[in-house]
C-alpha positions, 0 to 999 in steps of 0.5 A: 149193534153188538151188545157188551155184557159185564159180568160180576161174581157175589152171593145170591141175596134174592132171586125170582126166577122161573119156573115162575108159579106166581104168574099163575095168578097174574091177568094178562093187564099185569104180566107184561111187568113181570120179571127174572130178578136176581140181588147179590153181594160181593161184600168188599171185594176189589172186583165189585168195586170196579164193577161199580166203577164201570156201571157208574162210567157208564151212566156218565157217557150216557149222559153226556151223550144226551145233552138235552135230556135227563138221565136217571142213573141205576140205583147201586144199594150199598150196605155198610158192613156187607158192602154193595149190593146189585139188583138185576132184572130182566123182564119176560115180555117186550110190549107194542105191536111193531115187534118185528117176527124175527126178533121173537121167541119161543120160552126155553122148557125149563123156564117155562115147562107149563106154558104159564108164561107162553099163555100170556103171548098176545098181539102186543105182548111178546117173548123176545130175545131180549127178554131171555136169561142163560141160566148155566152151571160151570163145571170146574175140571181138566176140561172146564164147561159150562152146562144148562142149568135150571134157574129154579136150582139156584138158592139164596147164599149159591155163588155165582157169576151174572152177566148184565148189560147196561141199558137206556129206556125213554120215559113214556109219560107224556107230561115230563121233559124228555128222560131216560131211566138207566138200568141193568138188564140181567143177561145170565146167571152162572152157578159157581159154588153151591157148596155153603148152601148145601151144608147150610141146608143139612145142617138145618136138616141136622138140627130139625132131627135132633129136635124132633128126637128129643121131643120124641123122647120126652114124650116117651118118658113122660 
């Protein structure tokens, strides 16, 4: 089966992403939760609100599509002045003991450069390629590209493009009616523009200088 991934431009609002040094303190009961997370906003564009059109489309045929069950939608945040917010995730392991060989993978280097996460590989908890993330950087020129990019470069208030595929889990608690949660599965995280962060942060480094010439002054008077 082919997998269609729908794609959105916004402002990076949150983000956990790999290297995950948090994992470092996880047991291996809890690590099977674990996940790449990323929130963002697109304010009142046109395009986030097709987006959410799309996703909200989506959720209706999988619905109609299983009559006799229940199905949660995805949970879209909508803020009022800054318009609609996205969270997407992605977990770093598939668990059960059917994984099929062929359908599991090694943690690409810059996303696990430690090992910390490939230590919590069992029999029943694997990195599969559904649990994998492209992270990239698109070089804008006469011959634009895309690059591999470390996930830990990104920053909060970057620009970018994610790619999220819409998937339906069947609930695994025994004591209710057959259910499924719909929810938004991140596939890829594009840099576009980086260009207010990193004004933002020298002109935080700016004023922090300037504060510390004038403590340094007074001092100096005193």
């Amino acid at each position: 089966l082919e997998e269609a991934v729908l794609t959105v431009r916004g402002v990076l609002t949150k983000k956990d992403l790999p290297p995950d040094l948090t994992t470092a303190s996880m047991n291996k009961a809890k690590a099977q939760w674990a996940r790449q997370h990323v929130s963002l906003i697109a304010y009142d564009s046109p395009s986030i609100q097709k987006t959410v059109d799309t996703i909200r489309a989506l959720g209706y045929k999988m619905h109609v599509g299983l009559p006799d069950a229940k199905v949660a939608q995805p949970n879209i945040n909508s803020r009022q002045r800054l318009g609609v917010e996205l969270e997407l995730n992605c977990r770093y392991y598939t668990t059960g003991r059917s994984t099929l060989e062929s359908h599991k993978t090694e943690f690409a280097e810059f996303v696990d450069p430690q090992g910390v996460l490939a230590s919590f590989v069992t029999d029943s908890v694997s990195h599969c390629q559904d649990n994998q993330v492209a992270y990239m950087d698109f070089k804008c020129g006469k011959y634009s590209r895309y690059e591999l990019k470390d996930p830990s470069a990104f920053q909060v208030g970057d620009i970018v493009e994610v790619g999220f595929a819409m998937v339906a889990w069947r609930n695994s608690k025994a004591n209710e009616d057959l259910s499924y949660v719909t929810t938004m599965v991140l596939r890829s995280v594009t840099l576009l523009d980086d260009t207010y962060t990193k004004v933002s942060c020298a002109l935080r480094k700016q004023a922090g200088s300037y504060r510390v010439s004038l403590s340094a002054s007074f001092f100096e008077q005193t």
